[in-house]
Gaussian input, Z-matrix of N, CA and C with variables (Angstrom, degrees):
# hf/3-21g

backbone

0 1
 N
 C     1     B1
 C     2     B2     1     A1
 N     3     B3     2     A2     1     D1
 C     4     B4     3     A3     2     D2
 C     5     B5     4     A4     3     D3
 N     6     B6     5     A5     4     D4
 C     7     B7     6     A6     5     D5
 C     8     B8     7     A7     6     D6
 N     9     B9     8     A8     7     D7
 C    10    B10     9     A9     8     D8
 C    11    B11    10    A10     9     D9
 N    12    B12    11    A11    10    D10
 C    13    B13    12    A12    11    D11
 C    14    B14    13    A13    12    D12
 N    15    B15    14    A14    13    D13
 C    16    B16    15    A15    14    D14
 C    17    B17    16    A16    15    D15
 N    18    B18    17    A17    16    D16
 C    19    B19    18    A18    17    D17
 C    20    B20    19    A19    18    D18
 N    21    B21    20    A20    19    D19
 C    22    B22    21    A21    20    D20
 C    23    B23    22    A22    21    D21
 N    24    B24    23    A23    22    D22
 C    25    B25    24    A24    23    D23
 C    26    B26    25    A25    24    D24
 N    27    B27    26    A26    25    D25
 C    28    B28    27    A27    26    D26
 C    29    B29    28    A28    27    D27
 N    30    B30    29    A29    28    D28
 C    31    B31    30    A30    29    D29
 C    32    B32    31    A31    30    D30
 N    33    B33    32    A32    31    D31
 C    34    B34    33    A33    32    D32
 C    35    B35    34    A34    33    D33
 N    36    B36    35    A35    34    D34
 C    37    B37    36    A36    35    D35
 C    38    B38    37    A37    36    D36
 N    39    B39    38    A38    37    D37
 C    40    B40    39    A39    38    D38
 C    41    B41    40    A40    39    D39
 N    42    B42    41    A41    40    D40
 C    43    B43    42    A42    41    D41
 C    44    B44    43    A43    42    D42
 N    45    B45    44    A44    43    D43
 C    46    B46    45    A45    44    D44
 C    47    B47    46    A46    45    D45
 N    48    B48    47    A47    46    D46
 C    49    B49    48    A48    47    D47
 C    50    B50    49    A49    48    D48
 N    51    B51    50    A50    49    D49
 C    52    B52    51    A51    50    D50
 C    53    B53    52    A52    51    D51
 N    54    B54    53    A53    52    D52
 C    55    B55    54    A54    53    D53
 C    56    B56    55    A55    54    D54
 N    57    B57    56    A56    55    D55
 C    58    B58    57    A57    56    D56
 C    59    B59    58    A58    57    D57
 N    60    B60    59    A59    58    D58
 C    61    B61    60    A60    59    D59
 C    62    B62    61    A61    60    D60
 N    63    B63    62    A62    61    D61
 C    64    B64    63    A63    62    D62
 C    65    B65    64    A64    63    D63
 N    66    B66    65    A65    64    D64
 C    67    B67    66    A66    65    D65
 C    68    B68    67    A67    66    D66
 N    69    B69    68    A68    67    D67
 C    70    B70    69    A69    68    D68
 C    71    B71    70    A70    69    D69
 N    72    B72    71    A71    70    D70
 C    73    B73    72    A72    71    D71
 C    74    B74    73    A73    72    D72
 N    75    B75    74    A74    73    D73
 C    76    B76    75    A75    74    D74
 C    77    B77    76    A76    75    D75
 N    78    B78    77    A77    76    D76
 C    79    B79    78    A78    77    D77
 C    80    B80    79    A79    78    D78
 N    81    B81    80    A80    79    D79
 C    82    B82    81    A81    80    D80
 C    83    B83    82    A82    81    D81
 N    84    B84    83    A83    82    D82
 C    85    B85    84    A84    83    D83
 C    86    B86    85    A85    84    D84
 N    87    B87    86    A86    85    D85
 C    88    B88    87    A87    86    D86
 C    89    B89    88    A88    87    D87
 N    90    B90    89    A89    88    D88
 C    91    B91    90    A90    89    D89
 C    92    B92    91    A91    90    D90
 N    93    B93    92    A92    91    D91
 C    94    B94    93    A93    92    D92
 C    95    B95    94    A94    93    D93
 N    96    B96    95    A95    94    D94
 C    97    B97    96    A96    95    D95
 C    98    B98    97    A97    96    D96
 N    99    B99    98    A98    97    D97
 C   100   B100    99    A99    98    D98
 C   101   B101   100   A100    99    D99
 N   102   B102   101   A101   100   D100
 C   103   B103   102   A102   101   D101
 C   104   B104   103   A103   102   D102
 N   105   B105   104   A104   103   D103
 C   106   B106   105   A105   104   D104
 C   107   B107   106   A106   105   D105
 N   108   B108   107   A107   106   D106
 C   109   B109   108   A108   107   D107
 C   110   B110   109   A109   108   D108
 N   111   B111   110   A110   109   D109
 C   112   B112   111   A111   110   D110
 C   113   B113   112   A112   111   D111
 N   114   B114   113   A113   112   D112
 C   115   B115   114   A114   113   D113
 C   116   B116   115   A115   114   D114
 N   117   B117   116   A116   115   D115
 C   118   B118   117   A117   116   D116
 C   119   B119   118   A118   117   D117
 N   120   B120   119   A119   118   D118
 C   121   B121   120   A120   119   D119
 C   122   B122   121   A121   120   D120
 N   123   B123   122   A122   121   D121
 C   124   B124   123   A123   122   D122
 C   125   B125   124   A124   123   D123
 N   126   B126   125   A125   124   D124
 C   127   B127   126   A126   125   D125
 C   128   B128   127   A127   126   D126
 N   129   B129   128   A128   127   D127
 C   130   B130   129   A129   128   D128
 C   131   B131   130   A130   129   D129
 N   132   B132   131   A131   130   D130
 C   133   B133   132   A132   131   D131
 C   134   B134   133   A133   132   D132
 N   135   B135   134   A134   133   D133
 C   136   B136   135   A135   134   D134
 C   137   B137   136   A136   135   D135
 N   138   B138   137   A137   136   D136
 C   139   B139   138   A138   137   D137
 C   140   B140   139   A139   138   D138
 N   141   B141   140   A140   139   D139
 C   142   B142   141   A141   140   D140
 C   143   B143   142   A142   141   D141
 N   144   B144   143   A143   142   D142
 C   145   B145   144   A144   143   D143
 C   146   B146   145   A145   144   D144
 N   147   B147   146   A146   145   D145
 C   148   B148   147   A147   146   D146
 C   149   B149   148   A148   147   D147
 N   150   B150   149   A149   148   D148
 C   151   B151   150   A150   149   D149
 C   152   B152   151   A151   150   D150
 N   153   B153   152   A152   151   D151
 C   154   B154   153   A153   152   D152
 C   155   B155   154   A154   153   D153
 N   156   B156   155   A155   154   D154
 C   157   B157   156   A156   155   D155
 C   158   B158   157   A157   156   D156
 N   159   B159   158   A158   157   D157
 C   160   B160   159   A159   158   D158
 C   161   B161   160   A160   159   D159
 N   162   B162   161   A161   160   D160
 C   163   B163   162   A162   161   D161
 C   164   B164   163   A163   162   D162
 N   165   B165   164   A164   163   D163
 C   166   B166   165   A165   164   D164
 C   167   B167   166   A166   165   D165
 N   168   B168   167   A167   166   D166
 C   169   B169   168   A168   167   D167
 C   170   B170   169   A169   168   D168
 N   171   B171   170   A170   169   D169
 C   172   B172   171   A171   170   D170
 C   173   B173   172   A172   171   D171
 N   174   B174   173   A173   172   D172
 C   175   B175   174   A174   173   D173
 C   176   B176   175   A175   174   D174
 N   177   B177   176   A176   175   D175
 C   178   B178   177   A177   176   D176
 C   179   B179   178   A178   177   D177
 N   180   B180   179   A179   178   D178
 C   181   B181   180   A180   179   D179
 C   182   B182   181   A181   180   D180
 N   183   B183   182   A182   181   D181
 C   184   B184   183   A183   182   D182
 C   185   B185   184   A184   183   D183
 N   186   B186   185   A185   184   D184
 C   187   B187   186   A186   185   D185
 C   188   B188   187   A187   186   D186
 N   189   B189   188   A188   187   D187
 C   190   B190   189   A189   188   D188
 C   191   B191   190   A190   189   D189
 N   192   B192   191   A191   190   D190
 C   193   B193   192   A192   191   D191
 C   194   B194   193   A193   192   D192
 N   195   B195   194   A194   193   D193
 C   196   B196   195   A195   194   D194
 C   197   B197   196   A196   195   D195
 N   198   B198   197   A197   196   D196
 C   199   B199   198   A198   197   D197
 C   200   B200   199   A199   198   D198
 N   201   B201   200   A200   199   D199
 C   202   B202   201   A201   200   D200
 C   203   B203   202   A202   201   D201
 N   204   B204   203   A203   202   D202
 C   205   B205   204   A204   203   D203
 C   206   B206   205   A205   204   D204
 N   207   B207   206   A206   205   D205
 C   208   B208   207   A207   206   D206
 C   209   B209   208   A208   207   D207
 N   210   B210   209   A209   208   D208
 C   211   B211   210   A210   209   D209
 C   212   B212   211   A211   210   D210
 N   213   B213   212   A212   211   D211
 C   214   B214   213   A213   212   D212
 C   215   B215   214   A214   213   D213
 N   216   B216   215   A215   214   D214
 C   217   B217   216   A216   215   D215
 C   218   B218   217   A217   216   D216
 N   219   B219   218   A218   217   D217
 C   220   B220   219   A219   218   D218
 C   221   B221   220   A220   219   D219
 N   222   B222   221   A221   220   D220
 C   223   B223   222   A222   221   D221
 C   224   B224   223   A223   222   D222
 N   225   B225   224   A224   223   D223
 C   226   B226   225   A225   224   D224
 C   227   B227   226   A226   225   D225
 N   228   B228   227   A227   226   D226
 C   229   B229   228   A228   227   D227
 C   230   B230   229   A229   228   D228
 N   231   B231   230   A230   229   D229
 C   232   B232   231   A231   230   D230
 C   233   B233   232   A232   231   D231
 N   234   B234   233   A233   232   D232
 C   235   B235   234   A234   233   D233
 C   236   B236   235   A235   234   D234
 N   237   B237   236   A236   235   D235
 C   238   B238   237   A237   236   D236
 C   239   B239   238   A238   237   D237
 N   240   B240   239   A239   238   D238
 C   241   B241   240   A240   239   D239
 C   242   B242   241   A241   240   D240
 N   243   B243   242   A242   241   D241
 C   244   B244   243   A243   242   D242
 C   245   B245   244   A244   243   D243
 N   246   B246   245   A245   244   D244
 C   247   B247   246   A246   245   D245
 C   248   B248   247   A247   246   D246
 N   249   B249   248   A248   247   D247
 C   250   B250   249   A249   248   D248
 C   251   B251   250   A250   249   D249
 N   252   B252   251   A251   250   D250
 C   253   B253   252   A252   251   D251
 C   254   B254   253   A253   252   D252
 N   255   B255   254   A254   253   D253
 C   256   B256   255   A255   254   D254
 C   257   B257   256   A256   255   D255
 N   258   B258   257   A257   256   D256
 C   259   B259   258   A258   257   D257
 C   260   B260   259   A259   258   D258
 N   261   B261   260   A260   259   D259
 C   262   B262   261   A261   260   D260
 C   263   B263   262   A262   261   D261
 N   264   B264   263   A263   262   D262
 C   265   B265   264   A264   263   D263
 C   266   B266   265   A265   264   D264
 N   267   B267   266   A266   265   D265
 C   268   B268   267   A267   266   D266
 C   269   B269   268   A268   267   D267
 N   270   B270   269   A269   268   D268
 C   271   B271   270   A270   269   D269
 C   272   B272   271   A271   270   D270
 N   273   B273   272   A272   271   D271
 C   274   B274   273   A273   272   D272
 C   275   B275   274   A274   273   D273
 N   276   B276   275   A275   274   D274
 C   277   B277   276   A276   275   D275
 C   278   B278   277   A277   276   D276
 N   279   B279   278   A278   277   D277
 C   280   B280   279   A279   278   D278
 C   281   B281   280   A280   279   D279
 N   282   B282   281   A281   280   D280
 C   283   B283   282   A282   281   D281
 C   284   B284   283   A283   282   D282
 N   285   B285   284   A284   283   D283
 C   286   B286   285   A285   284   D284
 C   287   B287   286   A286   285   D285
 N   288   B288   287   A287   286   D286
 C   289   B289   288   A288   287   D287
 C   290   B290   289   A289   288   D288
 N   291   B291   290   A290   289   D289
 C   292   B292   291   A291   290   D290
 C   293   B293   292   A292   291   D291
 N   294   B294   293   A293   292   D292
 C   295   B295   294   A294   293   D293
 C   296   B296   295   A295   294   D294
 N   297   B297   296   A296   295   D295
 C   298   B298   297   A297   296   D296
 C   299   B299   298   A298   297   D297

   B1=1.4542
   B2=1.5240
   B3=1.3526
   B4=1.2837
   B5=1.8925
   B6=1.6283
   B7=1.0856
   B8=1.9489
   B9=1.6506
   B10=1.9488
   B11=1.0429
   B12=1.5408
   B13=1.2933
   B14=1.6718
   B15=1.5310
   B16=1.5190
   B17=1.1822
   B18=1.5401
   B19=1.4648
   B20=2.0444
   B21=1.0914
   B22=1.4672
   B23=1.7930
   B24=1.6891
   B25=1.3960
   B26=0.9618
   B27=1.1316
   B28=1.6955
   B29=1.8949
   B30=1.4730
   B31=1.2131
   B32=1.3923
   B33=1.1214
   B34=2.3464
   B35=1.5826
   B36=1.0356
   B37=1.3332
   B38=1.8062
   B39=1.3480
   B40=1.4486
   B41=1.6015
   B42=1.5126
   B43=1.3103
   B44=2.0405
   B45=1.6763
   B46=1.4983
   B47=1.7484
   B48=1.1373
   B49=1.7247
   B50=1.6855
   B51=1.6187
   B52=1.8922
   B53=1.0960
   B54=2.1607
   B55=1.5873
   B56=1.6918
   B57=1.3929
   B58=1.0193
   B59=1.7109
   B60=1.2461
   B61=1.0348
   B62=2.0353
   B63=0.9678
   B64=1.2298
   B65=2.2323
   B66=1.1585
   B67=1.5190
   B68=1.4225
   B69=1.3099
   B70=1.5160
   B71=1.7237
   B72=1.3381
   B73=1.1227
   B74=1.8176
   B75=1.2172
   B76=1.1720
   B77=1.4727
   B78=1.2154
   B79=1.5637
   B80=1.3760
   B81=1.7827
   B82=0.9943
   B83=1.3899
   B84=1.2757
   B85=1.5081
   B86=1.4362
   B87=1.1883
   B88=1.9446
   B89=1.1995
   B90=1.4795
   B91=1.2506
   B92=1.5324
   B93=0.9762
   B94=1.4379
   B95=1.4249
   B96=1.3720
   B97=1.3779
   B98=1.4919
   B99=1.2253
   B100=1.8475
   B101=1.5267
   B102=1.4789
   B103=1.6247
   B104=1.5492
   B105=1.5406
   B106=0.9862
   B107=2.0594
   B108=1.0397
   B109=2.0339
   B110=1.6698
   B111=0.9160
   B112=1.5399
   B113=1.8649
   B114=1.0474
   B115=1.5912
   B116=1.4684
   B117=1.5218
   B118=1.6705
   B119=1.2790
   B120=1.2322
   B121=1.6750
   B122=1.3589
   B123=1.0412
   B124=1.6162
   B125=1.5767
   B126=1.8995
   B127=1.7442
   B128=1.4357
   B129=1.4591
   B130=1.2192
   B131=1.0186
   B132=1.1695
   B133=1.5660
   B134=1.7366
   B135=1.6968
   B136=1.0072
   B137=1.6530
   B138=1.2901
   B139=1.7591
   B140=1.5308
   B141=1.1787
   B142=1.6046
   B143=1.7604
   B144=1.4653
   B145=1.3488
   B146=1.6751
   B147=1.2789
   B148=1.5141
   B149=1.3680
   B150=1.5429
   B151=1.6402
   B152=1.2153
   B153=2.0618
   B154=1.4955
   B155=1.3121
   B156=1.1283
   B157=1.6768
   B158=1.5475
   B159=1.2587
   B160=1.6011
   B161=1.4069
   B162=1.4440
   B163=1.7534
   B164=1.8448
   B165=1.4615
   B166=1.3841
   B167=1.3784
   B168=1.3161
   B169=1.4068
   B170=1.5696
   B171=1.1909
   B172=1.3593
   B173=1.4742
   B174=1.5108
   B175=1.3023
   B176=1.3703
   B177=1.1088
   B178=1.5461
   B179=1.8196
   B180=0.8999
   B181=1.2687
   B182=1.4587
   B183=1.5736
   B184=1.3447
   B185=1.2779
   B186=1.6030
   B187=1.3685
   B188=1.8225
   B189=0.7006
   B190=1.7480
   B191=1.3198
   B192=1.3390
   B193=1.5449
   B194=2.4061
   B195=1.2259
   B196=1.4369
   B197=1.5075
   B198=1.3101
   B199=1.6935
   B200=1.2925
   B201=1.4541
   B202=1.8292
   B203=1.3831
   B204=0.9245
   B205=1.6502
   B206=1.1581
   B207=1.6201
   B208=1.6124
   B209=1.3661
   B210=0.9122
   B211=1.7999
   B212=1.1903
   B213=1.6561
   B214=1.3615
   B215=1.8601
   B216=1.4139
   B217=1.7158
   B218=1.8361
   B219=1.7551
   B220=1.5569
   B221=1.3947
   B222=1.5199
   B223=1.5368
   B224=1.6619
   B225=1.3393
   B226=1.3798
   B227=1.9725
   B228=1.4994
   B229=1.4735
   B230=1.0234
   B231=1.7683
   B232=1.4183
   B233=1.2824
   B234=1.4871
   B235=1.2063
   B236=1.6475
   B237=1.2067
   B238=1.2569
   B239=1.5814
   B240=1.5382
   B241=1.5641
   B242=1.1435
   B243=1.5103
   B244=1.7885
   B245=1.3090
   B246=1.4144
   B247=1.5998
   B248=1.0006
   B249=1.4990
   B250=1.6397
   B251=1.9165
   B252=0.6374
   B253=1.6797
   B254=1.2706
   B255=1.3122
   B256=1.5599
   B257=1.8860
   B258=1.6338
   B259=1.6112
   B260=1.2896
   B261=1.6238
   B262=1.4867
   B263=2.0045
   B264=1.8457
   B265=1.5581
   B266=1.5165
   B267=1.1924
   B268=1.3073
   B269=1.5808
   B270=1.9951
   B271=1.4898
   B272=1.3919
   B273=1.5757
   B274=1.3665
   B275=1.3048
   B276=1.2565
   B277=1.4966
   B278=1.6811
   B279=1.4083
   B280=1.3926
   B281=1.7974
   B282=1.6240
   B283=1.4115
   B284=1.9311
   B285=2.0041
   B286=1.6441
   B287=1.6520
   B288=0.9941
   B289=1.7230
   B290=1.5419
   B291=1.6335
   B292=1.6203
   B293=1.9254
   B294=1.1162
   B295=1.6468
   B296=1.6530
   B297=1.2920
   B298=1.4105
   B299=2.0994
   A1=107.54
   A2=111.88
   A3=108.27
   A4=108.45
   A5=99.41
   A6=105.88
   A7=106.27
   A8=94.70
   A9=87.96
   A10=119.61
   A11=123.14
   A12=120.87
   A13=98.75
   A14=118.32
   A15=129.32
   A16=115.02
   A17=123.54
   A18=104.30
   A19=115.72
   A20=113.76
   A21=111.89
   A22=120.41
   A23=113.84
   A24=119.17
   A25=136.50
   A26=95.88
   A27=106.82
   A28=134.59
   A29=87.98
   A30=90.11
   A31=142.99
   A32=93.44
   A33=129.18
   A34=111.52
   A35=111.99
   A36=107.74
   A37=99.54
   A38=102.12
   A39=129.75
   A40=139.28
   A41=113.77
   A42=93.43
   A43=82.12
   A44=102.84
   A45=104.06
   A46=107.26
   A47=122.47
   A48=115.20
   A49=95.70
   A50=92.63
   A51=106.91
   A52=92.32
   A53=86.50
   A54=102.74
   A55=144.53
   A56=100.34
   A57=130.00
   A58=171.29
   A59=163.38
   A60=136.16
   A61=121.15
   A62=129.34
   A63=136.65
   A64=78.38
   A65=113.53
   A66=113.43
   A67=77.98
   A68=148.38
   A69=147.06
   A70=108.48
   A71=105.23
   A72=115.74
   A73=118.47
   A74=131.82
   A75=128.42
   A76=138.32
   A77=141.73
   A78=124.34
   A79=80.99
   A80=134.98
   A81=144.08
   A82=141.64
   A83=130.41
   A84=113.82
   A85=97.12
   A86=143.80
   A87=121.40
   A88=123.74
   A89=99.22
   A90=134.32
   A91=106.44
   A92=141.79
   A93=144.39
   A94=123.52
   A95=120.35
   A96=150.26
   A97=105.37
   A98=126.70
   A99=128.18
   A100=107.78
   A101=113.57
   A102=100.56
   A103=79.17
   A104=158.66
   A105=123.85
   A106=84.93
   A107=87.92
   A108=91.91
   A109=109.29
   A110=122.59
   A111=157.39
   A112=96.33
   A113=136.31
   A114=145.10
   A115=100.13
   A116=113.36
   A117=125.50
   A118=96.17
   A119=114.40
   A120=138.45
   A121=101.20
   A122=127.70
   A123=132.11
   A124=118.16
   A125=94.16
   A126=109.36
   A127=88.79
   A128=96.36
   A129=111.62
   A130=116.64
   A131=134.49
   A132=148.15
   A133=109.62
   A134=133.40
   A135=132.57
   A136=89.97
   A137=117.12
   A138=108.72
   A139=114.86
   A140=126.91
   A141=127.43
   A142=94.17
   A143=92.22
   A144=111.77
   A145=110.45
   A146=116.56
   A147=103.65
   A148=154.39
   A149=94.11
   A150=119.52
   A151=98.06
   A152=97.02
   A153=116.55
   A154=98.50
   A155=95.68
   A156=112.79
   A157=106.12
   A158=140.31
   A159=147.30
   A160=87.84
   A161=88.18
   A162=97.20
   A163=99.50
   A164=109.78
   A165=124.98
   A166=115.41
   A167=109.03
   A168=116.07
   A169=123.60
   A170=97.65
   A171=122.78
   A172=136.42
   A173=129.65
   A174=112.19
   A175=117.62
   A176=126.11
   A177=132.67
   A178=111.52
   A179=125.85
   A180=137.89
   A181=118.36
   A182=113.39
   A183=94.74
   A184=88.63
   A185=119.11
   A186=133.23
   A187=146.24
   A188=102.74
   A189=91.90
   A190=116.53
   A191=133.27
   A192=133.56
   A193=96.85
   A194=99.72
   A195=104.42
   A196=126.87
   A197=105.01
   A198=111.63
   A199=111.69
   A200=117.25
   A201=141.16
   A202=112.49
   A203=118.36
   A204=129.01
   A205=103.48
   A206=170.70
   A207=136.47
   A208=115.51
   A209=116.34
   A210=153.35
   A211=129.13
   A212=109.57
   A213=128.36
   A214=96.54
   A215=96.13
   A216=102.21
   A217=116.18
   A218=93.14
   A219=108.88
   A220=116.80
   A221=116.81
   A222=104.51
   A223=122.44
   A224=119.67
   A225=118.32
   A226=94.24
   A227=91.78
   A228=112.16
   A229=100.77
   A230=99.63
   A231=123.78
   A232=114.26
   A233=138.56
   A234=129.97
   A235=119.08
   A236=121.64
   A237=123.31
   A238=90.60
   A239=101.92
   A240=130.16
   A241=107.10
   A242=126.03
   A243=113.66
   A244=104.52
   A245=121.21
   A246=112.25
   A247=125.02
   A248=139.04
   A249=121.63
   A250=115.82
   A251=104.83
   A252=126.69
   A253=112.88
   A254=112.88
   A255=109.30
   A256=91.38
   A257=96.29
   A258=107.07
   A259=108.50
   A260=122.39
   A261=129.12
   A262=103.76
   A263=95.79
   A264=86.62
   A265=108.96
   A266=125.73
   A267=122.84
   A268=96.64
   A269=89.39
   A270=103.24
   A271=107.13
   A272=115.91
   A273=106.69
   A274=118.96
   A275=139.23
   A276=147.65
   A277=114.19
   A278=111.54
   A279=119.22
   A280=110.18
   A281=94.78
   A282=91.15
   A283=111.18
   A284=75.80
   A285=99.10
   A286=102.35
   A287=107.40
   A288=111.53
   A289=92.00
   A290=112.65
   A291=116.14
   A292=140.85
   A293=96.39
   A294=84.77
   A295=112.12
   A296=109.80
   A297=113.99
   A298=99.59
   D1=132.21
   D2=-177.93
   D3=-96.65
   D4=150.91
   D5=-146.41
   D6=-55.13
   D7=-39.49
   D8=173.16
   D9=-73.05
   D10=32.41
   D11=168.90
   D12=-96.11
   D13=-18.92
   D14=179.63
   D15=-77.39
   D16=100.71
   D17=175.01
   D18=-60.63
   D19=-17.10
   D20=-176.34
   D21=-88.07
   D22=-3.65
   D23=136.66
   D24=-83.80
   D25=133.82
   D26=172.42
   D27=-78.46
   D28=121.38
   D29=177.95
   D30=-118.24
   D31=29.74
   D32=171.85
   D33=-141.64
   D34=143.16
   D35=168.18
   D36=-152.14
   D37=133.99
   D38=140.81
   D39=-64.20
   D40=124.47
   D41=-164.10
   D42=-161.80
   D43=158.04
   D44=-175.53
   D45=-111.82
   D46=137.72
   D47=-167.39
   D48=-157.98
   D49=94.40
   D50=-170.21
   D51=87.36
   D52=-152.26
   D53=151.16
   D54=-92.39
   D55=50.68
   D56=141.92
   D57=6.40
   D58=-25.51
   D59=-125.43
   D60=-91.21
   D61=121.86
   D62=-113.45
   D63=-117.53
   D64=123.68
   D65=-164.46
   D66=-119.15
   D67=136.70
   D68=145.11
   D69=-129.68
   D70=123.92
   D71=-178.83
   D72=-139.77
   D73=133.88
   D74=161.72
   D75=-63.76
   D76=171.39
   D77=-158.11
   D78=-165.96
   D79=142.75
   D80=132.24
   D81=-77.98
   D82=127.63
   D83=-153.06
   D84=-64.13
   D85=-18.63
   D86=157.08
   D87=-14.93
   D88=-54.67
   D89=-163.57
   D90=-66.77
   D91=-57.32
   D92=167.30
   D93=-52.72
   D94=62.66
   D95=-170.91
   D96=-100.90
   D97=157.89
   D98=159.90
   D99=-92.20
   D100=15.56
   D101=176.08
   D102=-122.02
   D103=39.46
   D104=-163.08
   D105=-153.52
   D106=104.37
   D107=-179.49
   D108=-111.41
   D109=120.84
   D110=-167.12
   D111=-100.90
   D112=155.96
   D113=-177.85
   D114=158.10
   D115=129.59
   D116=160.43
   D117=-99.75
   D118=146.34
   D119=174.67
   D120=-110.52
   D121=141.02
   D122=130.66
   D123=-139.41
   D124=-175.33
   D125=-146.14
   D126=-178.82
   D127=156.44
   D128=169.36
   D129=-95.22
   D130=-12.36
   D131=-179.37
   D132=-112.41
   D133=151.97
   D134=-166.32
   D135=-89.88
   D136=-26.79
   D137=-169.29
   D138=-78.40
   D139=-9.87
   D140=-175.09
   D141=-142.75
   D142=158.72
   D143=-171.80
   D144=-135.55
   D145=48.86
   D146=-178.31
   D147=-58.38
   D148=-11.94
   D149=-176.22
   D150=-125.28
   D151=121.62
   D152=175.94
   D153=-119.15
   D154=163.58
   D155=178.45
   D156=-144.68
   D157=109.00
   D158=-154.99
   D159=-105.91
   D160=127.15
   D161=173.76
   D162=-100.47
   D163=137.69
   D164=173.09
   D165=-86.02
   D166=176.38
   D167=147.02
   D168=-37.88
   D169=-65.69
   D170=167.21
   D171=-125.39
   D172=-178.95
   D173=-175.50
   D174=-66.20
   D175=-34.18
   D176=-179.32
   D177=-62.32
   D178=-25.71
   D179=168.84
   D180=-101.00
   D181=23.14
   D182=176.25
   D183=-119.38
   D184=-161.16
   D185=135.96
   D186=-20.63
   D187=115.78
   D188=178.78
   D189=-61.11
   D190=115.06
   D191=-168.46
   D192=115.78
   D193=-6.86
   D194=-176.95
   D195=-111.04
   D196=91.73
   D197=177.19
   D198=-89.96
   D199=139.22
   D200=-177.98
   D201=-113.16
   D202=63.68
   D203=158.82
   D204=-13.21
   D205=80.49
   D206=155.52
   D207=-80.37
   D208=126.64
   D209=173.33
   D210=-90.53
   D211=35.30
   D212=-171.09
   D213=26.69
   D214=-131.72
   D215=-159.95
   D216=-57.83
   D217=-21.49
   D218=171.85
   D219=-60.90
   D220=163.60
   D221=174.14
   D222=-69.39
   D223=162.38
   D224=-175.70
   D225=-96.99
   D226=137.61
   D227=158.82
   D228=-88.08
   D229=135.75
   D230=167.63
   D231=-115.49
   D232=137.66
   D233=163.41
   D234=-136.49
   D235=151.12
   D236=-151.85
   D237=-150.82
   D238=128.67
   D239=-174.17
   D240=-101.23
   D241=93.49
   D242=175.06
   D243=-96.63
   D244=140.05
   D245=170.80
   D246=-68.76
   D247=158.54
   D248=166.09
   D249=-119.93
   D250=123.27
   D251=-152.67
   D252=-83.23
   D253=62.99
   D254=178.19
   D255=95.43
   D256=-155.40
   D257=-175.78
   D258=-104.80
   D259=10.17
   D260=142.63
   D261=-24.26
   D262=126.99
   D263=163.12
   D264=-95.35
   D265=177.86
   D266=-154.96
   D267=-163.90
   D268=134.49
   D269=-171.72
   D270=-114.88
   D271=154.93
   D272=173.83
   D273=-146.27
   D274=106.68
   D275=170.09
   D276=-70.81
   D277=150.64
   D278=147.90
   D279=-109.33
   D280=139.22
   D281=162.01
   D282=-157.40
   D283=141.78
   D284=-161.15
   D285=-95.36
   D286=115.40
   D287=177.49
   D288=-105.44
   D289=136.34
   D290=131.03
   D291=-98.62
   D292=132.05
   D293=-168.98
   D294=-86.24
   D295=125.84
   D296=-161.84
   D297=-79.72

């Protein structure tokens, strides 16, 4: 059974390293489609989202602050570097759109 078949693993994690905020998430090669767009947002506030970071295929096609692990048939690590700006707290979403 693969582990995102578990709702009680985890498969994102948050974490702080400096100034920082440390986004790590897994990706299945399913998942790496041209109808299938991946992007973390953050903000200091829950109502606006001004800082995106576009996750690629790979690192070269993503964002600056965005590393693509590929893990041949395994899942790909993703990790995503948000800065943190002073003693601003700071929020961060992922969001998975498909284009029909």
């Amino acid at each position: 059974m693969r582990s995102g078949s578990v709702p009680t693993a985890a498969r994102a994690a948050v974490s702080r390293d400096g100034n920082q905020l440390v986004f790590t998430l897994t990706r299945r090669d399913g998942a790496e489609s041209p109808d299938v767009t991946a992007t973390v947002e953050s903000g200091t506030e829950l109502s606006s989202w001004p800082d995106v970071w576009q996750i690629g295929q790979d690192t070269a096609s993503s964002s600056a602050g965005v590393s693509v692990e590929e893990n041949g048939s395994d899942d790909d690590i993703i990790t995503v570097a948000i800065p943190l700006d002073g003693g601003a707290g700071r929020f961060a979403r992922l969001v998975i759109a498909r284009s029909s």
